[in-house]
N, C-alpha and C positions, 0 to 999 in steps of 0.2 A: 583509410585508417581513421580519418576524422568523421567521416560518419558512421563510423563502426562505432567509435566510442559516444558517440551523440544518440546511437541506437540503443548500445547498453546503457548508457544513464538514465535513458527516456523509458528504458524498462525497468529499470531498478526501480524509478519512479512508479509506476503505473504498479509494479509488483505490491511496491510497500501501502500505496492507495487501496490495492484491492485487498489485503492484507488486513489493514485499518477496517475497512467496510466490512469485510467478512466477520473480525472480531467483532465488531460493535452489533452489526446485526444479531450473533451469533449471541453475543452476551444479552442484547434484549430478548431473544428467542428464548435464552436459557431462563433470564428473570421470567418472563412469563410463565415455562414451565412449572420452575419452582413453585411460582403463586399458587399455579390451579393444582399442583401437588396436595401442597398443605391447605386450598382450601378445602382438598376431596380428605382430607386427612383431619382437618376439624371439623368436618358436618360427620366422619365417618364415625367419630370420639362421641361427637357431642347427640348422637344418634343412638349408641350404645350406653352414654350414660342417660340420657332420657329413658331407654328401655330398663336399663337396670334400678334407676330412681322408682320406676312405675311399676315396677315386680315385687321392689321389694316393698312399696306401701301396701299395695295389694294385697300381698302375701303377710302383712302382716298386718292390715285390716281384715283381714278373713280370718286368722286366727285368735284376735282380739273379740272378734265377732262370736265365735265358734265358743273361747272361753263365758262372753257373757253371754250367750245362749246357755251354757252348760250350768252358769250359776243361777237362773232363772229355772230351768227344770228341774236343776237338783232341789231347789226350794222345794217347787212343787211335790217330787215325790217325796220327800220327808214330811212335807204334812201330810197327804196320804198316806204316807206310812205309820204316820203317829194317831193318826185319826180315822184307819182302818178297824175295823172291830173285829173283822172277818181276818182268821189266821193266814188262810192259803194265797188271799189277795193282798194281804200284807206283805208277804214274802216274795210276792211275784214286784212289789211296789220297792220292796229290798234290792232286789234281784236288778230292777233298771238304775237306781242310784249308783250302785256297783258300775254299771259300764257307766254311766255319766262320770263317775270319778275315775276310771280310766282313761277315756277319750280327754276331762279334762287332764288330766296329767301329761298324754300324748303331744297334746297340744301346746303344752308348757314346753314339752321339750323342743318342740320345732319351734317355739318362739322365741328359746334361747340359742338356737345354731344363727336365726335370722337378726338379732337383734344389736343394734351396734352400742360402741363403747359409753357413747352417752344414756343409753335406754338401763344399762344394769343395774343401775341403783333400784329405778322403778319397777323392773321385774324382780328384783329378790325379796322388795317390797310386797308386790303381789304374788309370788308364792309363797311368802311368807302367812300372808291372810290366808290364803285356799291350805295351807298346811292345817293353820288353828281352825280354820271352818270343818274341814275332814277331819281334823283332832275332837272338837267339839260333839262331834255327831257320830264318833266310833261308840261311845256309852250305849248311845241309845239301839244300836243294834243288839246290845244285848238283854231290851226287857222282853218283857213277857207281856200279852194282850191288857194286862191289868194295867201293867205299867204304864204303858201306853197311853190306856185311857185315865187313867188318873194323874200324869205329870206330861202327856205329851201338848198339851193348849199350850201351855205355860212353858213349857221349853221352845217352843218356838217362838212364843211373844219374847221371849226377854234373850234368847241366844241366835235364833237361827236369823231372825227375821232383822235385826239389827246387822249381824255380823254380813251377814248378806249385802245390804246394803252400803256400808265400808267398801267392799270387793267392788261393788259395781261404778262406786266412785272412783278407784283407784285406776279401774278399768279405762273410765272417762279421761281422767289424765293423763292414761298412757297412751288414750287416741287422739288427745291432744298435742302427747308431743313425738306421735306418727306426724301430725299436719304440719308441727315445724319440721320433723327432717324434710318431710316434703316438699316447705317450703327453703330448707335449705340446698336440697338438691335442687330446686329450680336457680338458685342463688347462683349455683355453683354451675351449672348451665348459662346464665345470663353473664357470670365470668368468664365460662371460655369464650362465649361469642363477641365481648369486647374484646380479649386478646385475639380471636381472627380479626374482630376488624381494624387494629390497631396494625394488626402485621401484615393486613392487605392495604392497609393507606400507606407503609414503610414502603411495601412491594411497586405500588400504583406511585408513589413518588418515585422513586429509584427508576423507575421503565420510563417513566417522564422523563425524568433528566437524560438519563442515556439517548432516548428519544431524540430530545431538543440537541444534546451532543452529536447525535448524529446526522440529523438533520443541518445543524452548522455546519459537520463538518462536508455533509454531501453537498451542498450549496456551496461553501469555497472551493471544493474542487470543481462542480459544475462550471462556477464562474470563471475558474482559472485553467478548465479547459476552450470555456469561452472565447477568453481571450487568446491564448495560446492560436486557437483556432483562427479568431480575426489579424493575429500576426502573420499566423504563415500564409492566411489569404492575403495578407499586406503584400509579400512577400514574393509570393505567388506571383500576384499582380505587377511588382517593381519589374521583378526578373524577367515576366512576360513582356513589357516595355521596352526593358534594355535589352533584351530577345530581339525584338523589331528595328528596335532602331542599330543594334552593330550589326544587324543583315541586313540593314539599309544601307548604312556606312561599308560592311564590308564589298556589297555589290557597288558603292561609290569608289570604295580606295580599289577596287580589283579593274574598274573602268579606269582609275586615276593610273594605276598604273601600269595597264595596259597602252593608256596615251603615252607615259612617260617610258617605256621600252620603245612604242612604236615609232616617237620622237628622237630619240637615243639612236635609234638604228636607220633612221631616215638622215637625220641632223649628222650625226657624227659617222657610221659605218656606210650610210649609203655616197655620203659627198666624199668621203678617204677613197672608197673603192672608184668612184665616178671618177677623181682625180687620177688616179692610179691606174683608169681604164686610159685617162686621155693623154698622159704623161706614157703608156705604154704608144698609143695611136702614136702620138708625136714622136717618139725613139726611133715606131719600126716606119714613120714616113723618111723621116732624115737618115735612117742609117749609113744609106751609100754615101752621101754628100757630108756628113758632122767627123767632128775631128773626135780624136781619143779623149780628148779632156771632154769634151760636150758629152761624148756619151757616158761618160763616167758620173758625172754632173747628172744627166735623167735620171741615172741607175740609182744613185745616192737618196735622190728627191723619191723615187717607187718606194726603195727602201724605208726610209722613213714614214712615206705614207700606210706603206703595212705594218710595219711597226708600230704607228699610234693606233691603226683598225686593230688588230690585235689586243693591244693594252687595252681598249675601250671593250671590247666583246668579252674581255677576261674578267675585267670590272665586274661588266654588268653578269659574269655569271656568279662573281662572287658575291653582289647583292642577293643574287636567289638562292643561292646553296654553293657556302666558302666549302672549296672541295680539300683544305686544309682542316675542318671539323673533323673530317673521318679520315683523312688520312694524316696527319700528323695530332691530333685531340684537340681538347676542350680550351686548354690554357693558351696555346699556339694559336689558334683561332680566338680569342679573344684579345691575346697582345697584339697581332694584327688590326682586329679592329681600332683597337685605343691608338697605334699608331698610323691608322689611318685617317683616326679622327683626329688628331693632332695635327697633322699635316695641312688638313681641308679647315680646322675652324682654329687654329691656333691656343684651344683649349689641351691643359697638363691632366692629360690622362693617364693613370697607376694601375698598376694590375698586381695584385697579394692573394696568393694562391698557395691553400693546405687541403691537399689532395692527396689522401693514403694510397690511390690506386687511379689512373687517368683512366681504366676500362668501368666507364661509367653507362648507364643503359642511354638509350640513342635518343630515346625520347627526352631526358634529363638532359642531355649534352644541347641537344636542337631549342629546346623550352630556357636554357641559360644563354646560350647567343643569341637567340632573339628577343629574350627582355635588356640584355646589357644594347646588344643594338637601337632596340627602340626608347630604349634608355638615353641614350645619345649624340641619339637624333632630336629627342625633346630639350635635352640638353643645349645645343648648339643652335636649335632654332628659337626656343620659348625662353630661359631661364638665363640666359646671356651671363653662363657661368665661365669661370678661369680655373678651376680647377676638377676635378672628378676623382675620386678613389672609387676602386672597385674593389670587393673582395668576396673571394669563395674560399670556403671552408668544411669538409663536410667531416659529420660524425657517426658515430656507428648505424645510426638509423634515419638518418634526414641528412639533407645536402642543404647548407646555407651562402645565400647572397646577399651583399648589402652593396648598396651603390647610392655616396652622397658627393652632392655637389655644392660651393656655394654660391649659386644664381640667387636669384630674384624670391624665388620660395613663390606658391600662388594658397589658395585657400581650397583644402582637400572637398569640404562639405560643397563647393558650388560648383567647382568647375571638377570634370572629369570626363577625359577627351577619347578620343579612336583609341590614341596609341595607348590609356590606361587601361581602357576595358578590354582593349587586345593582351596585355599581360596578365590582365587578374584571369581572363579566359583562359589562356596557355595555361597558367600556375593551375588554377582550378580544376582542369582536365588529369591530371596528375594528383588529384586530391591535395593540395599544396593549399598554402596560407600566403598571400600578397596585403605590404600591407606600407601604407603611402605616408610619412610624415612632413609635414611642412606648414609652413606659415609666411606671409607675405614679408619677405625685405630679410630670412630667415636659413635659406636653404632647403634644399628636400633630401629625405634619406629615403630609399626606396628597398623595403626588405622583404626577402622571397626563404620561403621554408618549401622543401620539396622531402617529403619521407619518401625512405625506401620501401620496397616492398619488405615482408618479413624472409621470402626465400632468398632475395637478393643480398641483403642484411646477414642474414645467415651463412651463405655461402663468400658474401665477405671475411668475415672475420675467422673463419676455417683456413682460408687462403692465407691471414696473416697472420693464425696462428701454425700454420705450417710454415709459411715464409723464416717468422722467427726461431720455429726450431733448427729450420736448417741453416739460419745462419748461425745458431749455438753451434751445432753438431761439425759447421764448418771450420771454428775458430774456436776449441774449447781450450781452456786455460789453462797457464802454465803451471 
């Protein structure tokens, strides 16, 4: 369970990192876009309005063009017209004036569809002149060859030739201020291209910073996978240590105490039975010849001697496995030990026991007697304590132990022996928390969390919510 939840946070984590990354990538990706969006969207503008700048000066220098072409021939044929003497080529000289004053008027017209709101003034100016110049010169279509030659020099010295001139001026100005809109449209061009480049320096900032945001932030999390990294090689590395050494220690305490069995069965069961063999010799040499009280006397003394071999072989089997754990439970076998240990080291050991249910799984039962045993064993050898509480308690989902004493207390951070790393082992194997408190001259509390599985857990609390309904159903009220 405890690295289950150390896996999901580790993921939650790693989720919300990749999360982070993805958006910030994703939002420089998008700023980018954007940019080369609108920069293809103002070169697209500003491409369109160059062409349209450039068509319509064009178009309306070619028809400014076209008009003073039109006033420069019309001249011309009307003095051939007035200074023809010949009728038939006079009228042919009639006859081109006529389309010259049609084309210019065509022209006028296309140069008012084209012409913008600033230009009006100066076009209604100039059609106002080419009105009174064709106003001027309708008379004289109607003389006669005489007329002609005798008032046509002088109608063009003092009307045409003058009026003419005015138009062509007016012409000039209005191609002058073709050249400012020209030069306005370039204006107006060289202002969008400040606003792209103002809003591609916003853009190219904004990608910077996100940039450099994300670049800090790839860097602290690099770093702090780093380190993370060089912890659990820390980690790694301790665990492999203390790997080595309690399989160093464990191959020492399993020779230790194989001496101390083989010692035990030599020392105590082999000299009980050797006695026993020779207390027997001795019985069946004397039988004939001893009186009833002597043989009563050997029989008592065998007795005795198997009787202590016995207690001693019973001991030693309930150092290896107290056959009271599984057949009578968890609390029975632990008030034995405390009153075992009372007896052998004169320390007051307590046993406080809240237990919903003693069918506890075997491995939890086995992993509690042998921390409380090796509990106090260090108790009665290291911490030259006089007192001991123990207590188990469990809860819907974990089984808890605390076991304090007031000994000597020692210092957690330096010392840390066989018999510790042999409990945090046990606890560990069970996904369990061990966890040691003490200080020198202080006492030690030693506390142990053992979770339940969730099936176990489960099928608990089914049991004791069945339990309790049958005891309602048993006893329902009056």
């Amino acid at each position: 369970m405890a690295r289950d939840s150390g896996a999901r946070s580790s993921d939650r984590v790693f989720f919300h990192s990749r999360l982070a990354l993805a958006l910030g990538f994703g939002g420089l990706l998008a700023i980018m876009a954007l940019a080369g969006v609108d920069a293809l969207n103002v070169l697209r503008q500003f491409r369109r309005s160059d062409e349209e700048i450039r068509h319509r000066y064009l178009s309306q220098n070619h028809v400014l063009n076209d008009i003073r072409s039109d006033v420069y021939v019309s001249g011309t044929y009307v003095r051939d017209y007035l200074l023809e003497p010949d009728t038939v080529r006079a009228d042919a000289y009639r006859a081109s004036l006529e389309d010259v004053r049609r084309h210019m008027e065509s022209s006028l017209e296309s140069y008012r569809h084209a012409v913008a709101p600033t230009e009006a003034q100066h076009y209604s100016a100039l059609r106002a002149e080419l009105m009174d110049y064709w106003g001027i010169l309708a008379p004289v279509f109607q003389w006669n060859p005489a007329e002609r030659h005798r008032s046509g020099y002088a109608f063009l010295r003092d009307e045409v030739f003058p009026r003419r001139q005015n138009m062509l001026a007016l012409a000039g100005r209005i191609d002058a201020l073709n050249e400012q809109q020209l030069d306005a449209g370039n204006q107006q061009v060289v202002s969008l291209l400040l606003n792209f480049q103002t809003r591609l320096l916003l853009t190219l900032l904004a990608a910077l910073a996100i940039g450099l945001g994300l670049a800090l932030f790839t860097m602290r999390k690099i770093l702090n996978l780093e380190e993370q990294a060089r912890l659990q090689y820390v980690d790694v590395a301790e665990a492999r240590t203390q790997l080595k050494e309690l399989s160093a220690r464990l191959v020492q305490a399993q020779e230790t105490e194989r001496r101390s069995l083989s010692r035990e069965l030599h020392d105590e069961v082999g000299q009980a039975l050797s006695a026993v063999l020779i207390e027997l010799r001795n019985l069946s040499a004397g039988l004939a010849v001893r009186s009833e009280e002597q043989f009563r006397r050997h029989v008592e003394t065998i007795k005795g001697l198997v009787e202590s071999t016995v207690r001693v072989v019973r001991n030693m089997a309930l150092l290896l496995r107290p056959s009271m754990l599984d057949d009578l439970g968890l609390i029975p076998a632990l008030k034995w030990q405390a009153r075992e240990t009372s007896k052998s080291t004169s320390m007051d050991v307590t046993i406080a026991a809240e237990l919903d249910s003693d069918e506890l799984p075997d491995d939890y039962k086995t992993c509690i007697y042998r921390v409380v045993q090796e509990a106090l064993h260090n108790c009665a050898r290291h911490s030259h304590a006089t007192t001991v509480r123990i207590r188990v308690r469990q809860e819907l989902d974990r089984l808890l132990l605390t076991i304090q004493d007031d000994g000597q207390g020692f210092d957690v951070r330096e010392t840390k022996g066989m018999g510790l790393l042999g409990m945090q082992e046990r606890v560990t194997r069970l996904e369990g928390k061990c966890r040691v408190e003490s200080q020198p001259g202080q006492g030690t509390i030693l506390s142990v969390e053992l979770p339940f599985t969730k099936d176990w857990a489960r099928n608990t609390r089914e049991e004791n919510t069945s339990a309790y309904a049958h005891e309602t159903n048993s006893h329902p009220a009056s």
